[in-house]
mmJSON file of the N, C-alpha and C atoms, coordinates in Angstrom:
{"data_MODEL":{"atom_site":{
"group_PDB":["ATOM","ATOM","ATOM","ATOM","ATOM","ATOM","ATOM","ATOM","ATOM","ATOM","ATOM","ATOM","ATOM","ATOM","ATOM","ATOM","ATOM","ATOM","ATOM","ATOM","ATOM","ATOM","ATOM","ATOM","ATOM","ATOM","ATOM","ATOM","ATOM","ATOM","ATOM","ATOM","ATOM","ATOM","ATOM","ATOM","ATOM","ATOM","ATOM","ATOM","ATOM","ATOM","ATOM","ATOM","ATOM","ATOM","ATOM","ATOM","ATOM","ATOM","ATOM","ATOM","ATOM","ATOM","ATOM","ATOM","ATOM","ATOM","ATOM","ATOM","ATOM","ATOM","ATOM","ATOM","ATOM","ATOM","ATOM","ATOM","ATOM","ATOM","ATOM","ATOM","ATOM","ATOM","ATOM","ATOM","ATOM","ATOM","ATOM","ATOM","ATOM","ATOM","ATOM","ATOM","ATOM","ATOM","ATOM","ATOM","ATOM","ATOM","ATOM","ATOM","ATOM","ATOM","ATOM","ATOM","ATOM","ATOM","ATOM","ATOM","ATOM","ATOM","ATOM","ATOM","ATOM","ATOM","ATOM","ATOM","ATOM","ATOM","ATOM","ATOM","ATOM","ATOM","ATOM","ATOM","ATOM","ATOM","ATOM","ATOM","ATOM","ATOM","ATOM","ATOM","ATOM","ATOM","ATOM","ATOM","ATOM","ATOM","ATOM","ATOM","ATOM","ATOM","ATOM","ATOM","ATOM","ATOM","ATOM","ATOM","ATOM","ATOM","ATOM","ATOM","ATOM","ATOM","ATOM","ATOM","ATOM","ATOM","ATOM","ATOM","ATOM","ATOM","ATOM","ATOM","ATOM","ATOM","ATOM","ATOM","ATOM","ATOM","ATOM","ATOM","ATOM","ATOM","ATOM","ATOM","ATOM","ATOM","ATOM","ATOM","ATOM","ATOM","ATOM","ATOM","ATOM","ATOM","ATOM","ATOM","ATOM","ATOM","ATOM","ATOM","ATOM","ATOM","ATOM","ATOM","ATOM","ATOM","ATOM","ATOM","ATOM","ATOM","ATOM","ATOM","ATOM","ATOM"],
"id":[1,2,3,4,5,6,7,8,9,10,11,12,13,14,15,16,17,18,19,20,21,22,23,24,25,26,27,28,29,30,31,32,33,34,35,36,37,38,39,40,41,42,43,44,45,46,47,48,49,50,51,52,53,54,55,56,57,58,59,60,61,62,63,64,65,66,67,68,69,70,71,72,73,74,75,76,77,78,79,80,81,82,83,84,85,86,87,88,89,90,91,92,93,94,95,96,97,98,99,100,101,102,103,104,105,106,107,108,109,110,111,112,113,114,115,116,117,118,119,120,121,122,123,124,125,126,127,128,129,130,131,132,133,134,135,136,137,138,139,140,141,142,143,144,145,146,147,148,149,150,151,152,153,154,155,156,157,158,159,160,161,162,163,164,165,166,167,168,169,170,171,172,173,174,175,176,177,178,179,180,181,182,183,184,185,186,187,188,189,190,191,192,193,194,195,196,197,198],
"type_symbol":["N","C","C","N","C","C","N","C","C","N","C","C","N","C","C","N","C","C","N","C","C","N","C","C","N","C","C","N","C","C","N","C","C","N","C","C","N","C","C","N","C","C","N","C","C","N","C","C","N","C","C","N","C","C","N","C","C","N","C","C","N","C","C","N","C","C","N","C","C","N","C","C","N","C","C","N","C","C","N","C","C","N","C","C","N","C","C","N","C","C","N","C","C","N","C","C","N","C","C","N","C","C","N","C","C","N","C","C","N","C","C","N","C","C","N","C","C","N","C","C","N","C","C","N","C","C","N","C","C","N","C","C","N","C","C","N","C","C","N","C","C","N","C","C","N","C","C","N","C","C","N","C","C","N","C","C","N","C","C","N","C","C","N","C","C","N","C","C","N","C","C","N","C","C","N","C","C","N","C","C","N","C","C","N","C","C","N","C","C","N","C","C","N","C","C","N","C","C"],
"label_atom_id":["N","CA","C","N","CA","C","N","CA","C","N","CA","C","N","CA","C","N","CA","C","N","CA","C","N","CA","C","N","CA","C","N","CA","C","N","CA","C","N","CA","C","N","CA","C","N","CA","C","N","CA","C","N","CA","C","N","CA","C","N","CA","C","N","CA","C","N","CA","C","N","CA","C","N","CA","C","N","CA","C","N","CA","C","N","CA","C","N","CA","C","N","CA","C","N","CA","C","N","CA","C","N","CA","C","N","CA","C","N","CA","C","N","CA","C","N","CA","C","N","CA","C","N","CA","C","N","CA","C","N","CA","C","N","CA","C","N","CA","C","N","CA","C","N","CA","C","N","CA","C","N","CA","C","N","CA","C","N","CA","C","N","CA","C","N","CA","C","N","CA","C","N","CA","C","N","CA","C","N","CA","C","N","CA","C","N","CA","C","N","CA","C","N","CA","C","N","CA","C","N","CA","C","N","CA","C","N","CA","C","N","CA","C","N","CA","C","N","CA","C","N","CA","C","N","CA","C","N","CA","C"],
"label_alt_id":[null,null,null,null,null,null,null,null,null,null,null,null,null,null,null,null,null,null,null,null,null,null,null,null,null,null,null,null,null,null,null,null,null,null,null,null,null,null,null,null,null,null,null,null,null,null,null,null,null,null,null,null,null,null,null,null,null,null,null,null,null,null,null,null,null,null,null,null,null,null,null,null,null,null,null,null,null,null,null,null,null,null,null,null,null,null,null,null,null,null,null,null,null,null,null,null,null,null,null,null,null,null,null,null,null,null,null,null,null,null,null,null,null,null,null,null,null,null,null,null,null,null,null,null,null,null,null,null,null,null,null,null,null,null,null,null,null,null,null,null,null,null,null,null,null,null,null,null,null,null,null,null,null,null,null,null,null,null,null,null,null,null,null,null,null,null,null,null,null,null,null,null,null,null,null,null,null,null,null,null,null,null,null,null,null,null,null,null,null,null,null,null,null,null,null,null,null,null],
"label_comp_id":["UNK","UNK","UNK","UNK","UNK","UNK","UNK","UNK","UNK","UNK","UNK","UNK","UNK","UNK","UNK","UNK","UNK","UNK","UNK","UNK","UNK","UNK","UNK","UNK","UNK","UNK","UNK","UNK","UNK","UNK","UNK","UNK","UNK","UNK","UNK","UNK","UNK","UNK","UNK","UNK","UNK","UNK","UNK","UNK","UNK","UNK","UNK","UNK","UNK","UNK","UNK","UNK","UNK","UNK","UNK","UNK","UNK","UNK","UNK","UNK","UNK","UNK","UNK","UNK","UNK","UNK","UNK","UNK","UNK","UNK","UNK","UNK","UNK","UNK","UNK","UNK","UNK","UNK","UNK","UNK","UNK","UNK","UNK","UNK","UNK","UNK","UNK","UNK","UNK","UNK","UNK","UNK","UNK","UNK","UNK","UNK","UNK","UNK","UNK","UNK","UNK","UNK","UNK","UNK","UNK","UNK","UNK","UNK","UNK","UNK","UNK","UNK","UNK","UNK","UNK","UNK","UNK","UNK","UNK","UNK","UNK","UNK","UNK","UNK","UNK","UNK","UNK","UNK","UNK","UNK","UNK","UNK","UNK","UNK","UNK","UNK","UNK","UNK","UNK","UNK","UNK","UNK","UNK","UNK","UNK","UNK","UNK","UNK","UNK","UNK","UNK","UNK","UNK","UNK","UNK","UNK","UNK","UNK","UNK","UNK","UNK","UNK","UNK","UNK","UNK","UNK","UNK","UNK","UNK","UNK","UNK","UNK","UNK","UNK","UNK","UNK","UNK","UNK","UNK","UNK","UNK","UNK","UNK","UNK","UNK","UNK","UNK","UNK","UNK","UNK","UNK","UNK","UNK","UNK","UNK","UNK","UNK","UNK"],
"label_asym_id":["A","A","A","A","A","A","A","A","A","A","A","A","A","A","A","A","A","A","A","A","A","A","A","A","A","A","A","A","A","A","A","A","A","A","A","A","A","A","A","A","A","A","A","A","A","A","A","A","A","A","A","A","A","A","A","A","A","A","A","A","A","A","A","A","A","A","A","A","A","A","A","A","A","A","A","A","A","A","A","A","A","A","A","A","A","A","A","A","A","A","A","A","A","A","A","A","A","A","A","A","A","A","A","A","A","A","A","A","A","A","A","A","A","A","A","A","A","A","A","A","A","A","A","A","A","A","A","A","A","A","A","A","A","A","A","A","A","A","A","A","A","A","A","A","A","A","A","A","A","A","A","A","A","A","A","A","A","A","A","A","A","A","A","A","A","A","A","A","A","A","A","A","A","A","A","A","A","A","A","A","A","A","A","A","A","A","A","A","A","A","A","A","A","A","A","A","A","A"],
"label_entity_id":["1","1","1","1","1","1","1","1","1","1","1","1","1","1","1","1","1","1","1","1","1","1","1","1","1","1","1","1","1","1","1","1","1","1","1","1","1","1","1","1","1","1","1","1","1","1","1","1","1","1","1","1","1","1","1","1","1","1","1","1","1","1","1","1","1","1","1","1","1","1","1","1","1","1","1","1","1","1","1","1","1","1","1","1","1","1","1","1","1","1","1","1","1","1","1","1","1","1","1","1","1","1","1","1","1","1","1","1","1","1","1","1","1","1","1","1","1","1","1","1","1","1","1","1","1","1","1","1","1","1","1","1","1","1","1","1","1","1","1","1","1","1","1","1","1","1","1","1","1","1","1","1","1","1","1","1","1","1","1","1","1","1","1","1","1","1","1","1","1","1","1","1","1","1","1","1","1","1","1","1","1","1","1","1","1","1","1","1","1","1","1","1","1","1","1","1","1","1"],
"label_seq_id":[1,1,1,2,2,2,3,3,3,4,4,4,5,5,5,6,6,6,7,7,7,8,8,8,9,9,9,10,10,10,11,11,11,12,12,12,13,13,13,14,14,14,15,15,15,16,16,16,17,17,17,18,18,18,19,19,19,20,20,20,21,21,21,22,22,22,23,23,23,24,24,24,25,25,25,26,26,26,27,27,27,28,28,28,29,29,29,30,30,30,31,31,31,32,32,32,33,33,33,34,34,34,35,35,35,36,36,36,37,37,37,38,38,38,39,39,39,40,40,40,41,41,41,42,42,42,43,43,43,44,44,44,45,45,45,46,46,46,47,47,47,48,48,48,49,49,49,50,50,50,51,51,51,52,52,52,53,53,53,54,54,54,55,55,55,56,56,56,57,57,57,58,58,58,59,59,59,60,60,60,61,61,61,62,62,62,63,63,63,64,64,64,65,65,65,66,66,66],
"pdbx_PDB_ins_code":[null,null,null,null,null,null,null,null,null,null,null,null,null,null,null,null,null,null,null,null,null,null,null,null,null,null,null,null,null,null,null,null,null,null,null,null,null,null,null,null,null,null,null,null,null,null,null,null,null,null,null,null,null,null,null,null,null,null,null,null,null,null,null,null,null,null,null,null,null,null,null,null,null,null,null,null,null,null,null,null,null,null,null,null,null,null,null,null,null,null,null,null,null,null,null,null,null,null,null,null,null,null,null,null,null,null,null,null,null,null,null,null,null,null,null,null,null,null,null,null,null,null,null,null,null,null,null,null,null,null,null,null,null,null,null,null,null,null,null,null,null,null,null,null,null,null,null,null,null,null,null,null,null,null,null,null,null,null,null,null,null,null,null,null,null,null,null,null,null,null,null,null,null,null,null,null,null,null,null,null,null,null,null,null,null,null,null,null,null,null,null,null,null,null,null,null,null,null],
"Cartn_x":[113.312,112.884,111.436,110.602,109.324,108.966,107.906,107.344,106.433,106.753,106.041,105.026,103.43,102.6,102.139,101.09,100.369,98.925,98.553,96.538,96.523,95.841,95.718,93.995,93.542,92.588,92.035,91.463,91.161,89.652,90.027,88.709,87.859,86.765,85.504,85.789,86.541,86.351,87.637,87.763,88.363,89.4,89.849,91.266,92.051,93.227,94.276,95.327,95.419,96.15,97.754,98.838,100.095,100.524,101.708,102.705,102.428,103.715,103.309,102.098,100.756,100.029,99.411,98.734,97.988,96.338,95.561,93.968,93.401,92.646,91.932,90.446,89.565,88.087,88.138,86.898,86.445,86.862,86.75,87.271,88.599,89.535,90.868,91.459,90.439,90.594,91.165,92.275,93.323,92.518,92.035,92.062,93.151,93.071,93.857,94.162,95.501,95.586,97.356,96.833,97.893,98.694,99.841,100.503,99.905,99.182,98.409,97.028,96.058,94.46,93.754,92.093,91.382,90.607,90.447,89.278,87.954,86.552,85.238,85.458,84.958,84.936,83.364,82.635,81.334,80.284,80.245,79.613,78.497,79.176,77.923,78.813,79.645,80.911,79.598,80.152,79.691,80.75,82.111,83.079,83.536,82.814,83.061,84.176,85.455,85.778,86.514,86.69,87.228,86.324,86.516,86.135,86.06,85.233,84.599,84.363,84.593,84.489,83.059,81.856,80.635,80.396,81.241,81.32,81.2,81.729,81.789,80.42,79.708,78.148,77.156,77.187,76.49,76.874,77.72,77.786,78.392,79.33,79.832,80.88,80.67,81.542,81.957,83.333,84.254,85.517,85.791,87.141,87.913,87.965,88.68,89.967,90.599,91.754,92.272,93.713,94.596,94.392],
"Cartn_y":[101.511,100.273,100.408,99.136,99.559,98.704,99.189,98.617,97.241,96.334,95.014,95.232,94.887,95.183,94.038,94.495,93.917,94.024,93.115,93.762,92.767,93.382,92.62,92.778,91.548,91.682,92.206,93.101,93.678,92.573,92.107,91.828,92.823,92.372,93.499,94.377,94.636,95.577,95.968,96.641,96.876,95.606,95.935,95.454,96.539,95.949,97.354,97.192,98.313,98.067,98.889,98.423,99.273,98.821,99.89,99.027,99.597,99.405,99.766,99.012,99.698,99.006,100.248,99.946,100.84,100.009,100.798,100.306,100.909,100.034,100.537,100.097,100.253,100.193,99.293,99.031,98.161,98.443,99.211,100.307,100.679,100.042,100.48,101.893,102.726,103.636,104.151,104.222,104.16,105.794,104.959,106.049,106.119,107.01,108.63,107.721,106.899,106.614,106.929,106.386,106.916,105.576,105.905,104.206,103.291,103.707,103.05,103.64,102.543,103.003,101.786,102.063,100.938,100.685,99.52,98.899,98.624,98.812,98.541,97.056,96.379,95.056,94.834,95.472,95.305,95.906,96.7,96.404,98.249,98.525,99.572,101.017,100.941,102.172,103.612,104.706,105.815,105.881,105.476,106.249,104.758,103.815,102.549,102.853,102.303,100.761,101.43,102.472,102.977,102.611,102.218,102.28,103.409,103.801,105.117,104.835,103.697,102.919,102.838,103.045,102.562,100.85,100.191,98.729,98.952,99.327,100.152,100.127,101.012,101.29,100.181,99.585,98.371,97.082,96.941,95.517,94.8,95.329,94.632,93.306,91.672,90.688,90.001,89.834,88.581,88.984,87.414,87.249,86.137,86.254,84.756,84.556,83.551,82.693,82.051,82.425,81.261,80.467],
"Cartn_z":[101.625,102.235,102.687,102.455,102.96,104.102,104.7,106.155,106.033,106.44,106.026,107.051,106.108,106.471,107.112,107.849,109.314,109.036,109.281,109.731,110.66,111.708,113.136,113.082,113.332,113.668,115.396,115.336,116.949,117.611,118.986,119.386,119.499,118.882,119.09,117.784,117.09,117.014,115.137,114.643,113.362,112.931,111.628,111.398,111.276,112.203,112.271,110.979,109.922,108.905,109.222,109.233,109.623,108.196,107.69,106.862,105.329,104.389,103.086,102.224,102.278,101.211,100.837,99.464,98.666,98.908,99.48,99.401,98.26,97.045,96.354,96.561,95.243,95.586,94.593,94.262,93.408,91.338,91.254,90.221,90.05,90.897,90.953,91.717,92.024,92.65,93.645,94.251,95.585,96.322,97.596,98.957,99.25,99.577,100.543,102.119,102.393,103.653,104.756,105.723,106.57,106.859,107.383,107.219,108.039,108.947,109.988,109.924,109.404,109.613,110.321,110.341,110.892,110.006,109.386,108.485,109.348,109.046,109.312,109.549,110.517,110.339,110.875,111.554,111.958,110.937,110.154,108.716,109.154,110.496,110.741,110.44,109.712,110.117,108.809,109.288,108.453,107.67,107.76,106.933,106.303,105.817,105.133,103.679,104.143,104.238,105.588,106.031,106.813,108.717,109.764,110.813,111.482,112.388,112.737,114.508,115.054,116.132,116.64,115.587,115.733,116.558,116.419,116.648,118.502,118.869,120.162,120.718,120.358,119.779,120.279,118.992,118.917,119.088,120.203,121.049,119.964,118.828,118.153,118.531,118.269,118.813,118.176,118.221,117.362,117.675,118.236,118.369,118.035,116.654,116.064,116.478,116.275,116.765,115.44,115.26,114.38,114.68],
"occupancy":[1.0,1.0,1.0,1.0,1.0,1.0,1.0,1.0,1.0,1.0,1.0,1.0,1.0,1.0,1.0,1.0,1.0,1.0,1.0,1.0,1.0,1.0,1.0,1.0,1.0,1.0,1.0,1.0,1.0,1.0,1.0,1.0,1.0,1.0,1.0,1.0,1.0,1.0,1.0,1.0,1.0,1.0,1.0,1.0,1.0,1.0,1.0,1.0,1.0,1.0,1.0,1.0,1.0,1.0,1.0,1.0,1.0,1.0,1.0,1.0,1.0,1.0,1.0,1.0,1.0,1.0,1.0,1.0,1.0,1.0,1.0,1.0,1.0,1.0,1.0,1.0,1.0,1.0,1.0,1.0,1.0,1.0,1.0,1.0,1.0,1.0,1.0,1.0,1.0,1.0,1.0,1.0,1.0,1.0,1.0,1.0,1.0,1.0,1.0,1.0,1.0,1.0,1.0,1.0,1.0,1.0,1.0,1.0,1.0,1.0,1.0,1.0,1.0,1.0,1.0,1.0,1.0,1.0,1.0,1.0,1.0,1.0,1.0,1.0,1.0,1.0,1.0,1.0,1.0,1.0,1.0,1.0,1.0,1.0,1.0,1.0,1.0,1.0,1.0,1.0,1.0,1.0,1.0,1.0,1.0,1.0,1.0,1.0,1.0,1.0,1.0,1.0,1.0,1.0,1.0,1.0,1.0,1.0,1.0,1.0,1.0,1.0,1.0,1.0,1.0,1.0,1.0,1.0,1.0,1.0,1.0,1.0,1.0,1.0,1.0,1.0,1.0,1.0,1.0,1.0,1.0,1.0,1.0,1.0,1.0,1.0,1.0,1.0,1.0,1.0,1.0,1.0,1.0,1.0,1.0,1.0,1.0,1.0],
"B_iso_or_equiv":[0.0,0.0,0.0,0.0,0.0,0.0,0.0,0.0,0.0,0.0,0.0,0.0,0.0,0.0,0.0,0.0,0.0,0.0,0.0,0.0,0.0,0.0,0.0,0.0,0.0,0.0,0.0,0.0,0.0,0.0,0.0,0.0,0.0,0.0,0.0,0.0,0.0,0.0,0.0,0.0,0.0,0.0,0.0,0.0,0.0,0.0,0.0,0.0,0.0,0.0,0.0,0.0,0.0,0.0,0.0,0.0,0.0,0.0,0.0,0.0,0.0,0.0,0.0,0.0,0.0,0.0,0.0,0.0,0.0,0.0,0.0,0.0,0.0,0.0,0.0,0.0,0.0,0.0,0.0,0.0,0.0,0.0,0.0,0.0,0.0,0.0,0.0,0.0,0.0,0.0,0.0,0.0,0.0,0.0,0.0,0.0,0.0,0.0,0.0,0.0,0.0,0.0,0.0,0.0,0.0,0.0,0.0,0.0,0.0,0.0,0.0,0.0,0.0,0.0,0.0,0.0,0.0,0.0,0.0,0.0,0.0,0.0,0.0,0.0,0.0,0.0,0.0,0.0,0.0,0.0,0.0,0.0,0.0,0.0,0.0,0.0,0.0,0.0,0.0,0.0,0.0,0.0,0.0,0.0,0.0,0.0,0.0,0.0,0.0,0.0,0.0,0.0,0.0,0.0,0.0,0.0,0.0,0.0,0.0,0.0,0.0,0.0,0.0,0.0,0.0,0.0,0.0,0.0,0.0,0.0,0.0,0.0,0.0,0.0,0.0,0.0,0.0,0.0,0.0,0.0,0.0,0.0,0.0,0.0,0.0,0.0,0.0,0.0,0.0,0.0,0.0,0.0,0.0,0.0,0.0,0.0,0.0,0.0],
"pdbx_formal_charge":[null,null,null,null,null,null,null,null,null,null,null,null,null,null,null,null,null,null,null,null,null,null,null,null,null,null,null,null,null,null,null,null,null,null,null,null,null,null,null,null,null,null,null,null,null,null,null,null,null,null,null,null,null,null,null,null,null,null,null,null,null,null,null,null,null,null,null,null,null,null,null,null,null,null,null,null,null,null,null,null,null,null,null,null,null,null,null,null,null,null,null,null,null,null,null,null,null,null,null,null,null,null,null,null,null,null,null,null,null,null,null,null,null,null,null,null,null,null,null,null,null,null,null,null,null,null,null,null,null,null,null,null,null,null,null,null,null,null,null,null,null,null,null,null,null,null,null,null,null,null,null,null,null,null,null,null,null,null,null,null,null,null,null,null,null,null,null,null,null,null,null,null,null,null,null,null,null,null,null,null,null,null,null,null,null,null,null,null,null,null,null,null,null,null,null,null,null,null],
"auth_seq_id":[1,1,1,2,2,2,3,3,3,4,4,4,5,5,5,6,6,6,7,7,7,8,8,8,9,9,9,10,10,10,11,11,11,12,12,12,13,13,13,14,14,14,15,15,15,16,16,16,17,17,17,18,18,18,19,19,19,20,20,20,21,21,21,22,22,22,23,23,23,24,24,24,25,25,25,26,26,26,27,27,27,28,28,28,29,29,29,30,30,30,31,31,31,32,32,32,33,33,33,34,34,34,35,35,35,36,36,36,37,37,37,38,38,38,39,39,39,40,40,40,41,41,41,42,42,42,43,43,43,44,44,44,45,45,45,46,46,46,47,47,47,48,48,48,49,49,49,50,50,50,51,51,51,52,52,52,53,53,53,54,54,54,55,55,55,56,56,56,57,57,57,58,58,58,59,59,59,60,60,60,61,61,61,62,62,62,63,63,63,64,64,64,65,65,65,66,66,66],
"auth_comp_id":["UNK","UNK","UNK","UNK","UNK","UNK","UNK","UNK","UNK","UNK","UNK","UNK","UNK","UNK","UNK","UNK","UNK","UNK","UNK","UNK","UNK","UNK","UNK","UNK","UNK","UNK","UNK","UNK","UNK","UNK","UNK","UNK","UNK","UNK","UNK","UNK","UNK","UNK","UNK","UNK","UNK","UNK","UNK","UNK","UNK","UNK","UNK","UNK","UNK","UNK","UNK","UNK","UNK","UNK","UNK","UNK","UNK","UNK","UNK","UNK","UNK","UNK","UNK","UNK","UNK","UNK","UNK","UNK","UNK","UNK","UNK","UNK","UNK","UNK","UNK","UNK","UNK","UNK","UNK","UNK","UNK","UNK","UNK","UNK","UNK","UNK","UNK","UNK","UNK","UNK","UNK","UNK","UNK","UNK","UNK","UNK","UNK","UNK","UNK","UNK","UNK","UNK","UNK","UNK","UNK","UNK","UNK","UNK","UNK","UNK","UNK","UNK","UNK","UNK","UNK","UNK","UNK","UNK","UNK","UNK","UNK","UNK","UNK","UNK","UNK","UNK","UNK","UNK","UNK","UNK","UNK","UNK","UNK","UNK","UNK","UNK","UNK","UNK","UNK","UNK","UNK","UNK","UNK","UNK","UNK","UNK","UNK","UNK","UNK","UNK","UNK","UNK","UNK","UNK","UNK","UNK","UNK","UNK","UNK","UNK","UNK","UNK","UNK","UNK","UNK","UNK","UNK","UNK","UNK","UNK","UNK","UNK","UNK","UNK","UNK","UNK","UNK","UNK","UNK","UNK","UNK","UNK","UNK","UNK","UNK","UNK","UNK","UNK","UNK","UNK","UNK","UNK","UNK","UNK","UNK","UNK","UNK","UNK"],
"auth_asym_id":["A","A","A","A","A","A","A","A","A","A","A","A","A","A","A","A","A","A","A","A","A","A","A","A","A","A","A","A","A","A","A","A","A","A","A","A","A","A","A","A","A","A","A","A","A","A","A","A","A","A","A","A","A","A","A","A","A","A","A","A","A","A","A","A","A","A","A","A","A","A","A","A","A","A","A","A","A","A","A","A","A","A","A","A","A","A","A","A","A","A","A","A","A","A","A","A","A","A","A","A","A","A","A","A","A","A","A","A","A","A","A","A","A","A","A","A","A","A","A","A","A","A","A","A","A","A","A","A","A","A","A","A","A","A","A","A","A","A","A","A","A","A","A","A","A","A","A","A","A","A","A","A","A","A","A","A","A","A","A","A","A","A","A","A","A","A","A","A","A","A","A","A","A","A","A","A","A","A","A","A","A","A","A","A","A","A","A","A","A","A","A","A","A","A","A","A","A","A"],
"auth_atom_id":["N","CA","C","N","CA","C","N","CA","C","N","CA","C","N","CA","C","N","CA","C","N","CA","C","N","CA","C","N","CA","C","N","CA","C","N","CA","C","N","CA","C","N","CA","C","N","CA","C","N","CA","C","N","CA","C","N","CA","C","N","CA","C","N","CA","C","N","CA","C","N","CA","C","N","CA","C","N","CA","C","N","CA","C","N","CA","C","N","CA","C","N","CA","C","N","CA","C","N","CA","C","N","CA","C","N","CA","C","N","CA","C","N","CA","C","N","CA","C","N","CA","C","N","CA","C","N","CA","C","N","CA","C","N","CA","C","N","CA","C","N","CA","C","N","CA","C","N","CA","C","N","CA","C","N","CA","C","N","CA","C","N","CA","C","N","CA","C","N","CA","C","N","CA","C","N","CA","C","N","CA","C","N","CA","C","N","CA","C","N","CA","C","N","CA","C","N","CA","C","N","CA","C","N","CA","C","N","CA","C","N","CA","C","N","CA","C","N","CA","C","N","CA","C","N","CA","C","N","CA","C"],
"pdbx_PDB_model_num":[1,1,1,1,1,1,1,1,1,1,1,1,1,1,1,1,1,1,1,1,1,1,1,1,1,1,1,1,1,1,1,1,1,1,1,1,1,1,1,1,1,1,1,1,1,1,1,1,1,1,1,1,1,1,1,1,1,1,1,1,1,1,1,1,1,1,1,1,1,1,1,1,1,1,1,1,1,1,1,1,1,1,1,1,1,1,1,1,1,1,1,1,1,1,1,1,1,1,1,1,1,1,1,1,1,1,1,1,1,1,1,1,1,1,1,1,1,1,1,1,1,1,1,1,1,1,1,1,1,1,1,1,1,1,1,1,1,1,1,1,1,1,1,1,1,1,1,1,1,1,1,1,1,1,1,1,1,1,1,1,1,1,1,1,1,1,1,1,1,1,1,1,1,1,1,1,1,1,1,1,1,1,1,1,1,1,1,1,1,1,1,1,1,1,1,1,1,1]
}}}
């Protein structure tokens, strides 16, 4: 059985990914992930597509609403 996946968007700050998914790249290429990671959402991360909590950092802001 698999874990129905989630991405939460965080104020300030990543998208939280939980749950069965496969991330690839542009190329089809699947990273190496854990069932729970953080996606870059402020565009400043070192470890891109991955978040590094640089957003932290640099006064990164957004907090959208359904």
């Amino acid at each position: 059985m698999s874990d129905k996946l989630q991405i939460k968007v965080n104020d300030n700050g990543s998208l939280r990914v939980s749950g069965d998914i496969e991330l690839v790249d542009g190329e089809g290429n699947a990273y190496t992930t854990k069932r729970i990671f953080s996606l870059c959402r402020c565009g400043h991360s070192s470890t891109k597509p991955f978040c590094d909590g640089t957003h932290k950092k640099i006064g990164f802001e957004s907090k959208p609403r359904v």
